[in-house]
PAZAPA-4460 file (N, C-alpha, C; in steps of 0.05 Angstrom, whole numbers, plus 32768, in hexadecimal, padded with zeros to 4 digits):
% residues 241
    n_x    n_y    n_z   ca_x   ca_y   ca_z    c_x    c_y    c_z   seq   type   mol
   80E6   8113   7EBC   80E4   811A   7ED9   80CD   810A   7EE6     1      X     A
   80D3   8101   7EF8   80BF   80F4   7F0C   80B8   80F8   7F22     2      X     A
   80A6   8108   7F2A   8092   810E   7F3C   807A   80F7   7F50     3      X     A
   8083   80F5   7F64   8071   80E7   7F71   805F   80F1   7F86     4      X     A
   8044   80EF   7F89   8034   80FB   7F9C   8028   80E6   7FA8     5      X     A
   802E   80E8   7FCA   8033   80D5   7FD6   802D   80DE   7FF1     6      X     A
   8028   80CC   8002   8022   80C9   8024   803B   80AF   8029     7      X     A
   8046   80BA   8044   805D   80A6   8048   8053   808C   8058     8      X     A
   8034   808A   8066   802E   806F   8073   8016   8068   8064     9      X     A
   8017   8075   804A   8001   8066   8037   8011   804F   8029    10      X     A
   7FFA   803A   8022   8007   801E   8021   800E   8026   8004    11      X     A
   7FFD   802C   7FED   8003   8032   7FDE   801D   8039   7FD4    12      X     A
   801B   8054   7FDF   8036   8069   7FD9   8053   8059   7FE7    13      X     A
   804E   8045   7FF2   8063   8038   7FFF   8078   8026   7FE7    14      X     A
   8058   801B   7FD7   8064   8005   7FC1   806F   8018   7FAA    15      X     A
   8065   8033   7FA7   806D   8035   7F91   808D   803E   7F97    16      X     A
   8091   8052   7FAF   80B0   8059   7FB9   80C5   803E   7FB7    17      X     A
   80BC   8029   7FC0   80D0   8012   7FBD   80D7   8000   7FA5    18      X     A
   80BD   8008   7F8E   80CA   8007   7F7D   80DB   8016   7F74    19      X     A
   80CE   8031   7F74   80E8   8047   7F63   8104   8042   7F71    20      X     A
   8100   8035   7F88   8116   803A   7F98   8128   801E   7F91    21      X     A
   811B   8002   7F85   8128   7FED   7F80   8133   7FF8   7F63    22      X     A
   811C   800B   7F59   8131   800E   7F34   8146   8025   7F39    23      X     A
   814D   8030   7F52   815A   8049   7F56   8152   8062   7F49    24      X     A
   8141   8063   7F44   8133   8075   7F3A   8135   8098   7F53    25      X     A
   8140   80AA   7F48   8139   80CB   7F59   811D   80D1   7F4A    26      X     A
   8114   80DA   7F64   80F1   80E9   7F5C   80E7   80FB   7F70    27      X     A
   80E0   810D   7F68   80DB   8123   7F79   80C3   811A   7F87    28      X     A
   80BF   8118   7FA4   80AE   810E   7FB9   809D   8129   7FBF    29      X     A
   807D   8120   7FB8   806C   813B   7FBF   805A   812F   7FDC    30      X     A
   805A   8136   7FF1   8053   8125   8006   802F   812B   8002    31      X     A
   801F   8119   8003   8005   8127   800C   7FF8   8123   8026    32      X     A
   7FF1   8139   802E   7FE0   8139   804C   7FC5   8129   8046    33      X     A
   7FBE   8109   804A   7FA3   8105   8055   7F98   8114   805F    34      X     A
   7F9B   811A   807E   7F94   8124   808D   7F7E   8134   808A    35      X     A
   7F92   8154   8080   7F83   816C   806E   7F74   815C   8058    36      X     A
   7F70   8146   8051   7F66   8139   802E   7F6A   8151   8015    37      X     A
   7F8F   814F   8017   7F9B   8158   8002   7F93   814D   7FEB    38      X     A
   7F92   8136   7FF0   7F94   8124   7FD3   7F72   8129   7FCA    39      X     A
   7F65   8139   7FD3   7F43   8141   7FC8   7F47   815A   7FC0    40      X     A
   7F56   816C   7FBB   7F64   8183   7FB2   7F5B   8185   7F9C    41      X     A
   7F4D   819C   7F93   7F57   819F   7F79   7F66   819A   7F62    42      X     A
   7F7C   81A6   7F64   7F95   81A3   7F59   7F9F   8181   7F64    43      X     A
   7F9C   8171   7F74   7FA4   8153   7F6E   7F8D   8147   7F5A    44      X     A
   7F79   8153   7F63   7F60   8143   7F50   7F68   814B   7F30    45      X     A
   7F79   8155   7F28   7F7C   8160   7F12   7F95   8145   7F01    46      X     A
   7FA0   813F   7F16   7FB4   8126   7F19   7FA7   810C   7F18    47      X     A
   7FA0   8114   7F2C   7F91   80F0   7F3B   7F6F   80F1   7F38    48      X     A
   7F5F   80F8   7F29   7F45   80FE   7F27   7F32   80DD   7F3D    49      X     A
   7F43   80D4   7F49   7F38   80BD   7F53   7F3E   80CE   7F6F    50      X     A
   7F54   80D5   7F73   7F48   80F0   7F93   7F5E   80D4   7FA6    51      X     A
   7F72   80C4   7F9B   7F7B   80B1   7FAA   7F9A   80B4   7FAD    52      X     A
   7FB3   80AA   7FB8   7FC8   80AD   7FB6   7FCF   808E   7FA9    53      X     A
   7FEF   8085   7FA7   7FFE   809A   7F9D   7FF1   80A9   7F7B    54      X     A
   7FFE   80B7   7F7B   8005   80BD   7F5A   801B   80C5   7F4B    55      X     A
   8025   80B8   7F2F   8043   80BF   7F2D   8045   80D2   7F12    56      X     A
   804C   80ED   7F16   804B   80F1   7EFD   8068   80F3   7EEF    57      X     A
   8069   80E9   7ED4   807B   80E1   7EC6   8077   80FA   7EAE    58      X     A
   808E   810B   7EAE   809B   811E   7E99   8077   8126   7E90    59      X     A
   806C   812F   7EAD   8050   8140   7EA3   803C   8129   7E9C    60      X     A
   8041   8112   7EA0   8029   80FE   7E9D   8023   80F3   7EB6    61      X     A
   800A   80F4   7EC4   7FFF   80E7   7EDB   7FF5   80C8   7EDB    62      X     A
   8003   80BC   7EE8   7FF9   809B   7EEE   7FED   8093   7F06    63      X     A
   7FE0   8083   7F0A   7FD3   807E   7F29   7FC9   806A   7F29    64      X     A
   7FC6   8055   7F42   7FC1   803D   7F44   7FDC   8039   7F46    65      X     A
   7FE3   8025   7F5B   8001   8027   7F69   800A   8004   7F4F    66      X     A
   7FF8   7FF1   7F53   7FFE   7FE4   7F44   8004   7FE8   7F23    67      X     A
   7FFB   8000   7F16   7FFF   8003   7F01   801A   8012   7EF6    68      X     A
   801B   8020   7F10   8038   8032   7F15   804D   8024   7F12    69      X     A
   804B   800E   7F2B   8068   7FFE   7F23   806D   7FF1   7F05    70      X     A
   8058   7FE5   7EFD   805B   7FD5   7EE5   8066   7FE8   7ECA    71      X     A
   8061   8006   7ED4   8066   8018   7EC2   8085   8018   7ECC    72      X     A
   808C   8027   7EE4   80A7   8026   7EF2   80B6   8016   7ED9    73      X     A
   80B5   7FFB   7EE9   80CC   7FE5   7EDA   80CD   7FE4   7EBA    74      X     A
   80AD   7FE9   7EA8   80B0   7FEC   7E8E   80B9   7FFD   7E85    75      X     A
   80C4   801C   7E95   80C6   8030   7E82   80E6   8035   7E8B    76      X     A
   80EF   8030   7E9C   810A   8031   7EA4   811E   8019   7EAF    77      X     A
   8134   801F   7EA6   814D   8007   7EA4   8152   8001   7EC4    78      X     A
   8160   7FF3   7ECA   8161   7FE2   7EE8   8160   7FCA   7EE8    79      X     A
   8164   7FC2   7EFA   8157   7FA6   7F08   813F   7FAA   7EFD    80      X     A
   8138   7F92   7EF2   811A   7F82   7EE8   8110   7F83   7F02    81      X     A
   80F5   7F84   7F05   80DC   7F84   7F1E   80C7   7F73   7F0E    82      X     A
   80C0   7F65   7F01   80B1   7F56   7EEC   80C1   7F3C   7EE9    83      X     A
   80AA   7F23   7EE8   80BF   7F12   7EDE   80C1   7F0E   7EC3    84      X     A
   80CB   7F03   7EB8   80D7   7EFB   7E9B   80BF   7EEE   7E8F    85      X     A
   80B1   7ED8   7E97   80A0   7EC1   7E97   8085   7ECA   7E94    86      X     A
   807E   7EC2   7E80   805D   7ECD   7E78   804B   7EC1   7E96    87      X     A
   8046   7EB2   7E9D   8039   7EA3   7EB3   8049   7EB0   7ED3    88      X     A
   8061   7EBC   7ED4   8068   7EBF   7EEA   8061   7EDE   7EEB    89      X     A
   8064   7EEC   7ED9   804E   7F09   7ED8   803B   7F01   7EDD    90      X     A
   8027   7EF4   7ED7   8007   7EEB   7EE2   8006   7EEE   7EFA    91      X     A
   8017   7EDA   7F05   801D   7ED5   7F21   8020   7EF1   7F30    92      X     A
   8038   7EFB   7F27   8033   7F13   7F35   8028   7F2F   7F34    93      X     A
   800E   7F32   7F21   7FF1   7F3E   7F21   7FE3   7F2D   7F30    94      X     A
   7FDE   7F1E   7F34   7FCB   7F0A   7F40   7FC9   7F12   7F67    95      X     A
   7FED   7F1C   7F65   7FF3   7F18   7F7B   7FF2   7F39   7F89    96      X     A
   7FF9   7F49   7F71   7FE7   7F67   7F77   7FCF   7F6D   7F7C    97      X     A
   7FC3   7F5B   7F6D   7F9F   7F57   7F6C   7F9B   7F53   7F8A    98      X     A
   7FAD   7F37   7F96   7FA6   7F2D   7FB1   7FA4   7F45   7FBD    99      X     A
   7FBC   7F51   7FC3   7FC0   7F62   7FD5   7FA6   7F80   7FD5   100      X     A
   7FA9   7F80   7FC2   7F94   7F9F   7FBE   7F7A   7F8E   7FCA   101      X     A
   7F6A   7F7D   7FC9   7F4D   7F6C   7FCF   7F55   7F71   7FEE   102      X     A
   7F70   7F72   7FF3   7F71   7F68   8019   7F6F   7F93   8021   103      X     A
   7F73   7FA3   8016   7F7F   7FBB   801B   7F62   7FCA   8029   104      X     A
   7F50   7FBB   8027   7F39   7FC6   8033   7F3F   7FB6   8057   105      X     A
   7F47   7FA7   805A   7F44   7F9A   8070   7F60   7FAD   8082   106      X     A
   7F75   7FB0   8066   7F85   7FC7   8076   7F76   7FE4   8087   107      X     A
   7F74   7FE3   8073   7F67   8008   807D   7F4C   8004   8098   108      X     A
   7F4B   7FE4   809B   7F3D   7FEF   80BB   7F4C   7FF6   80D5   109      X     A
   7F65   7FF0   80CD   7F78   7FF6   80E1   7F81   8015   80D5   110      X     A
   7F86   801C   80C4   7F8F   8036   80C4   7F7C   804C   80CC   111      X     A
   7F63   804C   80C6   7F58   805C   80D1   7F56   8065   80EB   112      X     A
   7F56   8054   8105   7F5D   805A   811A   7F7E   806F   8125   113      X     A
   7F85   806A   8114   7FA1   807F   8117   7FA0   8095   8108   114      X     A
   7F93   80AB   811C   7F9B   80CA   810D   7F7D   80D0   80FD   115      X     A
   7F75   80C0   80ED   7F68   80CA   80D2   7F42   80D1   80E5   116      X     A
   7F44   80B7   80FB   7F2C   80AD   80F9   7F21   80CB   810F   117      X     A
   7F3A   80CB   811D   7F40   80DF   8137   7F3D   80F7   8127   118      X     A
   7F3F   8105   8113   7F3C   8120   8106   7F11   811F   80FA   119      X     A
   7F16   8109   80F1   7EFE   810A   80E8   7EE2   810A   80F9   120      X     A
   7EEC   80F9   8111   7ED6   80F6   812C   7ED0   8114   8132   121      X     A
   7EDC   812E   8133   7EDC   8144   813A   7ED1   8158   8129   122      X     A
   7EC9   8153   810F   7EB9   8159   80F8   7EA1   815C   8102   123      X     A
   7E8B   8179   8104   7E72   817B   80FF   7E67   816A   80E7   124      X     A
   7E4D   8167   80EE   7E45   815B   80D6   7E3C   8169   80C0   125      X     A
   7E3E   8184   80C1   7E41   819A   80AA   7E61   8193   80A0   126      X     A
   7E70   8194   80B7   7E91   8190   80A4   7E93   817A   809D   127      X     A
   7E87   8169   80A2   7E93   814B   8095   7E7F   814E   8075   128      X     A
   7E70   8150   807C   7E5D   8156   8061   7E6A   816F   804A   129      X     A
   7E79   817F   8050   7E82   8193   8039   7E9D   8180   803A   130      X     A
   7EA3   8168   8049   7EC7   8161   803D   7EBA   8147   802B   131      X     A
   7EA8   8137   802E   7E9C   8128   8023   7E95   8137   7FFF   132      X     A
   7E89   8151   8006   7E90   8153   7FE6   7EA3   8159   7FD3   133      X     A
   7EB8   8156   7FE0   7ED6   8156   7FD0   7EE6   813B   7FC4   134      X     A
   7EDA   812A   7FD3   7EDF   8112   7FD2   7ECA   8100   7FB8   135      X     A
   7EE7   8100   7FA6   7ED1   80F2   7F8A   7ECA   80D4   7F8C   136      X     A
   7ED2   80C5   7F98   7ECF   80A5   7FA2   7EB6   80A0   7FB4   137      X     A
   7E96   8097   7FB1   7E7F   808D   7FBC   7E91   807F   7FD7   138      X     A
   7E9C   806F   7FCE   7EAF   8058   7FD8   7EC1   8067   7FF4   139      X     A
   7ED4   8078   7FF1   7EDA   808D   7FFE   7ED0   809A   800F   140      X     A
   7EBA   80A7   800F   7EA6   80B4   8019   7E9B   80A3   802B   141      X     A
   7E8F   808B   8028   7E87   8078   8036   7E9B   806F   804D   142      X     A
   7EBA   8070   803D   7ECD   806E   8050   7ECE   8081   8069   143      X     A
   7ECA   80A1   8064   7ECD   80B3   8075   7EBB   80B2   8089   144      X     A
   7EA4   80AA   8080   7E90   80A9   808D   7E8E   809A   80B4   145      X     A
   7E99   8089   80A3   7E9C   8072   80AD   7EB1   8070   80CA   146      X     A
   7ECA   8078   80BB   7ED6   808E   80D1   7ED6   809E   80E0   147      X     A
   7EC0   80B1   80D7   7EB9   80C4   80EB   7EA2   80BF   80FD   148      X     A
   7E8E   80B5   80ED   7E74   80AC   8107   7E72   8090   810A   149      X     A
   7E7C   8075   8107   7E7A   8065   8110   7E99   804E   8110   150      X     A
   7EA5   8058   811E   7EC0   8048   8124   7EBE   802B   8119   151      X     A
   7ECF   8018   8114   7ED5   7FFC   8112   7ED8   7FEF   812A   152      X     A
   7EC1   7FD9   812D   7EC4   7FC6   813D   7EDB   7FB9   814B   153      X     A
   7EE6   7FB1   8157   7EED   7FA1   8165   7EEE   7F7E   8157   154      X     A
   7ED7   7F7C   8148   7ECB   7F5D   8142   7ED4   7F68   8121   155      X     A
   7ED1   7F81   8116   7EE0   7F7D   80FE   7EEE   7F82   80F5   156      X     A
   7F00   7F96   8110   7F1D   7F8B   8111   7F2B   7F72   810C   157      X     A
   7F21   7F69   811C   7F27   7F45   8119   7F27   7F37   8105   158      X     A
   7F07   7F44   80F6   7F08   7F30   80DC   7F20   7F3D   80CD   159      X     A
   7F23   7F4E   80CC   7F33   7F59   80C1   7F52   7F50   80C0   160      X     A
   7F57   7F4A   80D2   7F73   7F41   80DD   7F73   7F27   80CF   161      X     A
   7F5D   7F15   80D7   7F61   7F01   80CD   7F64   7EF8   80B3   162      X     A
   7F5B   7F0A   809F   7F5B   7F0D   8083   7F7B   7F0E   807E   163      X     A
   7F7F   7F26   808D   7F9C   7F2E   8085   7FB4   7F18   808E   164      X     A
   7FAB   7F0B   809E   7FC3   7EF2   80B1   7FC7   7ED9   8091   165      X     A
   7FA4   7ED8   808D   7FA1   7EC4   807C   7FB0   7ECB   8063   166      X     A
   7FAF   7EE0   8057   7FC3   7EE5   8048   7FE4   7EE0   8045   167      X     A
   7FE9   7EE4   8066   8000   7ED2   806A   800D   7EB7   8060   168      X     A
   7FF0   7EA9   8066   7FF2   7E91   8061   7FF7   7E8B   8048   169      X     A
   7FE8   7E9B   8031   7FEB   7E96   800E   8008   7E99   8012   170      X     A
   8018   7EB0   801A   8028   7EB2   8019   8040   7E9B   8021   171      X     A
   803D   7E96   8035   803D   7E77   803B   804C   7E63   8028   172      X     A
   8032   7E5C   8018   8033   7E44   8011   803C   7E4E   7FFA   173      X     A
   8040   7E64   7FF1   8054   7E6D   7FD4   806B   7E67   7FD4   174      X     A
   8073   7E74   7FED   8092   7E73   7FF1   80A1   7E5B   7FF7   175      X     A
   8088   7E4C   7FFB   809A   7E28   8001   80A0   7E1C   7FE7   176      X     A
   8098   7E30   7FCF   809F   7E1E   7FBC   80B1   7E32   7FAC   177      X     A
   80B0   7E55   7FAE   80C5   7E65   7FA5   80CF   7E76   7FAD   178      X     A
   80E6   7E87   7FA6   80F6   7E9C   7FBB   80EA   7EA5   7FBD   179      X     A
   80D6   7EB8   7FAC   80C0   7EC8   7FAF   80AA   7EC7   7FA5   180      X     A
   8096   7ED7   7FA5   807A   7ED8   7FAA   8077   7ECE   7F85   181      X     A
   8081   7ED9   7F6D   807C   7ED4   7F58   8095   7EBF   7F4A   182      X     A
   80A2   7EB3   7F56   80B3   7EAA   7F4A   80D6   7EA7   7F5A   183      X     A
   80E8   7EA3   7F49   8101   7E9D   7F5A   810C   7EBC   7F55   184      X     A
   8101   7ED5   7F4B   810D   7EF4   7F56   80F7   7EFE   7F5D   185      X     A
   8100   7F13   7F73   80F7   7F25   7F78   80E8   7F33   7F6A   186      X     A
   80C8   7F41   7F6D   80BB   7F4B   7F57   80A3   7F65   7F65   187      X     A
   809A   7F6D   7F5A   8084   7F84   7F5D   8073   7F6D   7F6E   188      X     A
   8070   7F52   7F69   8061   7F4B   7F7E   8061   7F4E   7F99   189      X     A
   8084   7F49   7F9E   8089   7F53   7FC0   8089   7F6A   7FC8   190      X     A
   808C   7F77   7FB1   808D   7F9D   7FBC   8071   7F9D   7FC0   191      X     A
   8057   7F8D   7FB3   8039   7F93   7FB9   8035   7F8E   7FD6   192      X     A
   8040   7F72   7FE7   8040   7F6B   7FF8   8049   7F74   8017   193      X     A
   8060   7F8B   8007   806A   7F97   801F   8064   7FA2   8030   194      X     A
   8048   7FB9   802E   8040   7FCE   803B   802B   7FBB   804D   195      X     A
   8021   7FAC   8048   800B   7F8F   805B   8020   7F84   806F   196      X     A
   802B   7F75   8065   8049   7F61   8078   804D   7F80   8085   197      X     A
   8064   7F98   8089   8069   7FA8   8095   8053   7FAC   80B0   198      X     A
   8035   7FB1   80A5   8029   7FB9   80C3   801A   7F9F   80CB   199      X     A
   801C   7F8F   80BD   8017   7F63   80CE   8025   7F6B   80DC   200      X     A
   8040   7F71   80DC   805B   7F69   80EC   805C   7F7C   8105   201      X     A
   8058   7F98   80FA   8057   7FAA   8111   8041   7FB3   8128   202      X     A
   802A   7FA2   811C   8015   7FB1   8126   8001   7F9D   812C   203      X     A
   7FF4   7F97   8117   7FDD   7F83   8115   7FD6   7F66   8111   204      X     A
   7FEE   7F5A   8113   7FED   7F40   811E   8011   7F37   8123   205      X     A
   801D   7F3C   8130   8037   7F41   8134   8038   7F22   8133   206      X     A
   8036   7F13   8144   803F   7EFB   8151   803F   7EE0   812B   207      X     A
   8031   7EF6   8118   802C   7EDA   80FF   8046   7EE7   80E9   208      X     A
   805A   7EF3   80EC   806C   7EFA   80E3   807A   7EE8   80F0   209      X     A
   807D   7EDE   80F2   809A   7ECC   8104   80A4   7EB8   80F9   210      X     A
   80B2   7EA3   8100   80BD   7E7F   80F8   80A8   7E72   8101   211      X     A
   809C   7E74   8119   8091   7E61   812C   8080   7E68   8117   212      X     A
   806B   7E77   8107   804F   7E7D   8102   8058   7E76   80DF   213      X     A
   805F   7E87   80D6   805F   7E88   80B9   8088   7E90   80AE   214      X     A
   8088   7E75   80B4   80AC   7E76   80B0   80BD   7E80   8093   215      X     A
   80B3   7E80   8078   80B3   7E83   8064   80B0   7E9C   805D   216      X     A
   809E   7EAD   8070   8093   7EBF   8069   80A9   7ED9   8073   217      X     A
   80B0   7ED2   8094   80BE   7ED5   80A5   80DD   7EE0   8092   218      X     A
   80E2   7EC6   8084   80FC   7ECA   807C   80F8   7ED5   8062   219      X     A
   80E6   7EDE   8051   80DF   7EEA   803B   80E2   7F0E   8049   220      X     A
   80CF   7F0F   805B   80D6   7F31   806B   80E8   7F39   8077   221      X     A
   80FB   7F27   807F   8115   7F2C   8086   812A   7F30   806A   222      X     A
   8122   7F1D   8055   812D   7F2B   803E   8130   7F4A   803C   223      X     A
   810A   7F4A   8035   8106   7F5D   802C   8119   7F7C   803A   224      X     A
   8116   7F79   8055   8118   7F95   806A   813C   7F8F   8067   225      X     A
   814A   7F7C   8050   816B   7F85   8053   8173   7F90   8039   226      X     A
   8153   7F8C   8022   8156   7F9E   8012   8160   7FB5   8013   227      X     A
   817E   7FCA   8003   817C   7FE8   800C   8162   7FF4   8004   228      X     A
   8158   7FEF   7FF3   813D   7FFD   7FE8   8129   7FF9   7FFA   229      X     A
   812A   7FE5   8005   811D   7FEB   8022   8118   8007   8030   230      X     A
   8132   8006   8037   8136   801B   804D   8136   803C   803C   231      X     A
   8146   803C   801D   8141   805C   8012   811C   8063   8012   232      X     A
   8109   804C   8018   80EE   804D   800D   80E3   8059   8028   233      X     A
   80F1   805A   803E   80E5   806A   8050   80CB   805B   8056   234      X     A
   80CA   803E   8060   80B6   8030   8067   80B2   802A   807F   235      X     A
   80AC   8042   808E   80B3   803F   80AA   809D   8032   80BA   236      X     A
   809A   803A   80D7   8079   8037   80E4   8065   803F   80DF   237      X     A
   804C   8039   80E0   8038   8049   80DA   8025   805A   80EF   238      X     A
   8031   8041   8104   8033   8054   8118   8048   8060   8135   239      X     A
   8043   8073   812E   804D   807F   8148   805B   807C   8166   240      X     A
   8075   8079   8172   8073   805F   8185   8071   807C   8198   241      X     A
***
């Protein structure tokens, strides 16, 4: 039995649904409230002792770290391969998880302004301080913080964006030489890629998704979104129209 504990516009929990969803995999979906900081719970800390989403538990065994999940996904169950064959084209696509997770901080300056940053601004500084000790991550904490009494710039927004555009670009110059990110199939690399490309495209730099900007890339996310596993993965907006 497979159990997933999960937020539906966490980037994370996004990659691991589209995999289960490329191996066809049924799993019972446990949603977690950010918001409330479910996932600092007790009882998840008992799961996830890192206090983070997703987490998958497998016939009573807990996994976490979204990249480790999939690699588990495709090794432990039959389907379509998500891995390539090729000792060097697996490299490639860790390398290319690695990428993505280094950029995931530059994500989350845009997420916090939606919803999270807005609950936390309204926190006494007695309440932010008793939710701060639930939270087992230094790292985390620093995050909340951050959210609640001193918003993100404007200027690092930007840098931010620009990190993430530039990523585009690697992307780029991959695809001019293969169908996809690790090779000539489809792999856990693009499922890493997805949840970044999704809010580039919708949100935070719309205009570098395109032909005119990054044409390769363009026609790689148009793949991707005719995937059906696409659409069972429930990868919608993140935000709100």
């Amino acid at each position: 039995m497979l159990v997933l504990h999960h937020a539906w516009r966490s980037s994370a929990s996004r990659r691991v649904r589209l995999c289960l969803e490329e191996k066809g995999l049924s799993y019972e979906s446990h949603p977690i409230d950010l918001a409330k900081m479910e996932h600092h719970a007790p009882e998840y800390l008992k799961i996830n002792p890192n206090g983070v989403i997703p987490a998958l538990v497998h016939d009573g065994r807990p996994l976490y770290e979204s990249g480790t999940i999939c690699e588990y996904i495709d090794e432990a169950f039959s389907g379509p391969p998500l891995r390539p064959d090729d000792a060097y084209a697996r490299a490639t696509m860790r390398n290319w998880i690695r990428h993505a997770d280094e950029r995931i901080g530059n994500l989350i300056i845009f997420n916090w302004v939606h919803g999270l940053a807005k609950t936390a601004s309204q926190w006494s500084d007695a309440e932010l301080a008793e939710r701060l000790k639930k939270i087992p991550s230094k790292e985390r904490q620093q995050a909340w913080i951050r959210a609640a009494r001193k918003p993100y710039t404007e200027e690092e927004r930007a840098e931010a964006r620009a990190k993430l555009v530039e990523m585009l670009g690697r992307m780029e110059k991959t695809l001019q030489e293969t169908a996809w990110l690790a090779g000539e199939r489809y792999s856990i690399a693009d499922i890493a890629l997805v949840p970044f490309v999704k809010r580039i495209d919708e949100e935070i730099a719309p205009d570098a998704v395109t032909p005119a900007m990054h044409p390769r890339v363009s026609e790689w996310w148009t793949a991707i979104q005719a995937r059906p596993a696409f659409a069972r993965a429930k990868i919608g907006p993140f935000v709100d129209s």
